[in-house]
Structures are given as C-alpha cells and as structure tokens.
N, C-alpha and C positions, 0 to 999 in steps of 0.2 A: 070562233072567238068568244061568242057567252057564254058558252059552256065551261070554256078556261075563263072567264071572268068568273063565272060560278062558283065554278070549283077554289079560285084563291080565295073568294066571297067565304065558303064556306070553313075554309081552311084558317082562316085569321093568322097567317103565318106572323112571326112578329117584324119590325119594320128592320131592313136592313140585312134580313135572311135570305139565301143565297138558293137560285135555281140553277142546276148544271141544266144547259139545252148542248143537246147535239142530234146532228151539224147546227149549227150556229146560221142554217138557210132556213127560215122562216120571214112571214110578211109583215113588215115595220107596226100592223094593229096588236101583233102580239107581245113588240118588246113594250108596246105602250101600257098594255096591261100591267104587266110584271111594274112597272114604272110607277102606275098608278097604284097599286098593293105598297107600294114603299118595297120595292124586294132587287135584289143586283141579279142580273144575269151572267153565268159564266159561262163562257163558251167556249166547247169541246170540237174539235175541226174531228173529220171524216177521215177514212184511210179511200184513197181512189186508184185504182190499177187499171191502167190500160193493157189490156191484152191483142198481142195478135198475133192474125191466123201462122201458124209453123208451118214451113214442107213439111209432107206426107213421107216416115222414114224408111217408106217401101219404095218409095221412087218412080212409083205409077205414076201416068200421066192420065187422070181420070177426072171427070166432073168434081170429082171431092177428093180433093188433091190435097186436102190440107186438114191435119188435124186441129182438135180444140187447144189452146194452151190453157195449161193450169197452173196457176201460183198462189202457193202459200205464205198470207203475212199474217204474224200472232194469231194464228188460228183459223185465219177468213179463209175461205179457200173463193179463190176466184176463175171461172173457166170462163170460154167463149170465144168463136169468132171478132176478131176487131172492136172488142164490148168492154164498154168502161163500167168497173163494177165499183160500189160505194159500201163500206162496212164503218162499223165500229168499233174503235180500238179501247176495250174496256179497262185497260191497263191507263189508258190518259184519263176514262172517264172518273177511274179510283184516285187518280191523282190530284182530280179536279175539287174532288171531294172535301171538303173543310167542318169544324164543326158549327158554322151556320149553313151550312146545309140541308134544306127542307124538300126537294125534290128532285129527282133527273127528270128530263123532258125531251123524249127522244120523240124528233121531228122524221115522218114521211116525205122529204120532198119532190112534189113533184109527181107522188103518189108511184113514187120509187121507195119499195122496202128496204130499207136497210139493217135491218136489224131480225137475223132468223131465231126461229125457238131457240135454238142455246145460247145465241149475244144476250137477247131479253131473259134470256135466265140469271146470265152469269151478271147481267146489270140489275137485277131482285135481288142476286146475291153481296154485290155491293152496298145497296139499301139498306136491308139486313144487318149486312155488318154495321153500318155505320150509326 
C-alpha cells in the first residue's frame, strides 16, 4: 500500500482522474488511497471458468481416466482438472477506458496470476493507444 501511495504521491494525477483496477478484488486500504489522491476507481470484473474433469474418449478404465478440459474465451485458454481459472478480458478493459483515464491497475489476487505475458501485453497495448 505505500508504494501505491507513493507512486500516486509521485504521479499528481489530477483530481477526479480515473484508475481502471481489475478484478475489482483488492483490500478496502487501497480504494482508500485512490480516495485519498481525489481519483475514481473503475472497476473491471474478471472472466472465471470452471472446468471439469471429461471421460477419457478411449474408454479405459484406468487411474487417469479423465482428460484435462480446455476452453476457449476471447483468447484465455483455460485447462485443468475441476480448476477454476481467472483471466482478463481486455476487450472490457478498453472499454473501460475514458479520456480521464491515468492508469490500469491489474490486481494479483490472492497471489493468483491473472494476467500472462500476452493479457499484460495486449493491456500496454491498450495504454499506448490511449
């Protein structure tokens, strides 16, 4: 948290300038910051896909009787055993985007990655544009 108080410290964003956070799960000392900076927070919800295990479409009856399911949304690909997987959907996060817009502020939570090298590229690329 002082480090992001720091960093808006150093930023002087002006009052009323707008941070996209996603997911919108972080701990109540960081919206107080943004609060405290004078600045709105917008909030960008997560994409979450529950996968589970498929029969196996050999038909074995064996210890690993099940393969991994995979699905594709906007890009995420999500695989695994019964595993709920968390992405970002950068298509909401450009949407999010206004021109008081001074940062995206993508949240770990949970010290769950959400966001692999290409989302954080393709969310640089959004910046950029903007």
């Amino acid at each position: 948290r002082s480090l992001f108080d720091l960093y808006l410290s150093a930023q002087s964003y002006p009052s009323g300038s707008e941070i996209v956070i996603v997911p919108p799960v972080t701990i109540p000392g960081m919206i107080d910051i943004v609060k405290y900076h004078g600045l709105e927070l917008v909030p960008v919800d997560i994409l979450s896909i529950e996968n589970d295990a498929q029969p196996n479409p050999t038909g074995e009856d064996s210890e690993n009787n099940t393969t991994k399911a995979r699905k594709t949304i906007r890009g995420h690909s999500f695989e695994g055993d019964n595993a709920v997987r968390w992405g970002i959907d950068v298509g909401n996060v450009k949407a999010a985007v206004t021109q008081r817009t001074v940062a995206i502020f993508v949240v770990h939570p949970f010290g769950t990655v959400i966001a692999n090298h290409a989302t954080m590229k393709a969310l640089r690329t959004v910046a950029n544009d903007h």
